[in-house]
C-alpha positions in Angstrom: -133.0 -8.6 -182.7 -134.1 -12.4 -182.0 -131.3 -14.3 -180.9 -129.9 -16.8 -182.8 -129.0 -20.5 -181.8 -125.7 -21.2 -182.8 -125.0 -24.6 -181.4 -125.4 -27.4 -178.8 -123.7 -28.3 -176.1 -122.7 -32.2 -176.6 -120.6 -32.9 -173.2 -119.6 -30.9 -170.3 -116.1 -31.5 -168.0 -116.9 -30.8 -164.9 -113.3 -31.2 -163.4 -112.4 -28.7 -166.2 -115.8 -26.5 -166.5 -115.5 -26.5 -170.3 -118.4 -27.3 -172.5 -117.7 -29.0 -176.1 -120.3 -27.5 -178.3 -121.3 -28.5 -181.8 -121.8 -25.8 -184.1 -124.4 -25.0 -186.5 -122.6 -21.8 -187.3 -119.8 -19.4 -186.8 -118.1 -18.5 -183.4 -115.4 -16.5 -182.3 -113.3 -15.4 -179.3 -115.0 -12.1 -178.5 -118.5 -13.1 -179.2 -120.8 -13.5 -176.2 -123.1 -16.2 -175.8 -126.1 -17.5 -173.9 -126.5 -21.2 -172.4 -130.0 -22.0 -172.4 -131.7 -25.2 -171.0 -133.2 -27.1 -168.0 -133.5 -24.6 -165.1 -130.0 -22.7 -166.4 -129.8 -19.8 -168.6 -126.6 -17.5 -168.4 -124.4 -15.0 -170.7 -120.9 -15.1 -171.0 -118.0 -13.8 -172.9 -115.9 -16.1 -175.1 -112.8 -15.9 -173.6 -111.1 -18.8 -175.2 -112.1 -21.8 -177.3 -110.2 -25.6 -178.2 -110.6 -27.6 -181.1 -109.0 -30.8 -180.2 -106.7 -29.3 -177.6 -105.7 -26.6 -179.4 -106.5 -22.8 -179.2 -108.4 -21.6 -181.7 -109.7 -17.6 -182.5 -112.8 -18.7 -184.6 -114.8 -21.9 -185.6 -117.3 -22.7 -188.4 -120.3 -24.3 -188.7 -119.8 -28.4 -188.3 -116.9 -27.8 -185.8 -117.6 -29.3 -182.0 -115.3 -26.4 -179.9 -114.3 -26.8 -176.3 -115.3 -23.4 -174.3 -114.6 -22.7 -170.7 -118.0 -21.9 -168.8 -118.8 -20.1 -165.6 -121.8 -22.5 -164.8 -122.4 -26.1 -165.1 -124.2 -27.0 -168.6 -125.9 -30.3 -169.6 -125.8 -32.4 -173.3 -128.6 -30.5 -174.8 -128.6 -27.3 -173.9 -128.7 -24.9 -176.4 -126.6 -21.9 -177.1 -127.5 -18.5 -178.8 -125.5 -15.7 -179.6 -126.0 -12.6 -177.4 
């Protein structure tokens, strides 16, 4: 199955290592995912997600989610679903 992109990321707190990603669709906790750009590309679990500082289980397309990450990611990268 091809993978599909499911958003961008849009910043990246490094003091935090969360990744705000804009949507273009659906999301949940449970879901893994795959960063993808520059010289990175890595799979991880959603283990947790913000919107605006608070916890969410799911998101929808439009919504920009905060996500912790295991490596650093850049504005522009894109993310799949695994």
């Amino acid at each position: 199955m091809a993978e599909k992109q499911i958003g961008d990321v849009t910043n990246y707190f490094s003091h935090v290592e969360v990744a705000a990603i804009k949507l273009k669709s659906a999301l949940k906790v449970g879901d893994k995912v795959k960063f993808q750009g520059g010289e990175t590309e890595f799979e991880q679990d959603i283990d947790s997600m913000q919107i605006h500082g608070k916890e969410v289980e799911k998101a929808g397309k439009g919504d920009e989610v905060g996500v912790k990450v295991k490596e650093k990611v850049r504005k522009g990268y894109k993310v799949f679903k695994a």
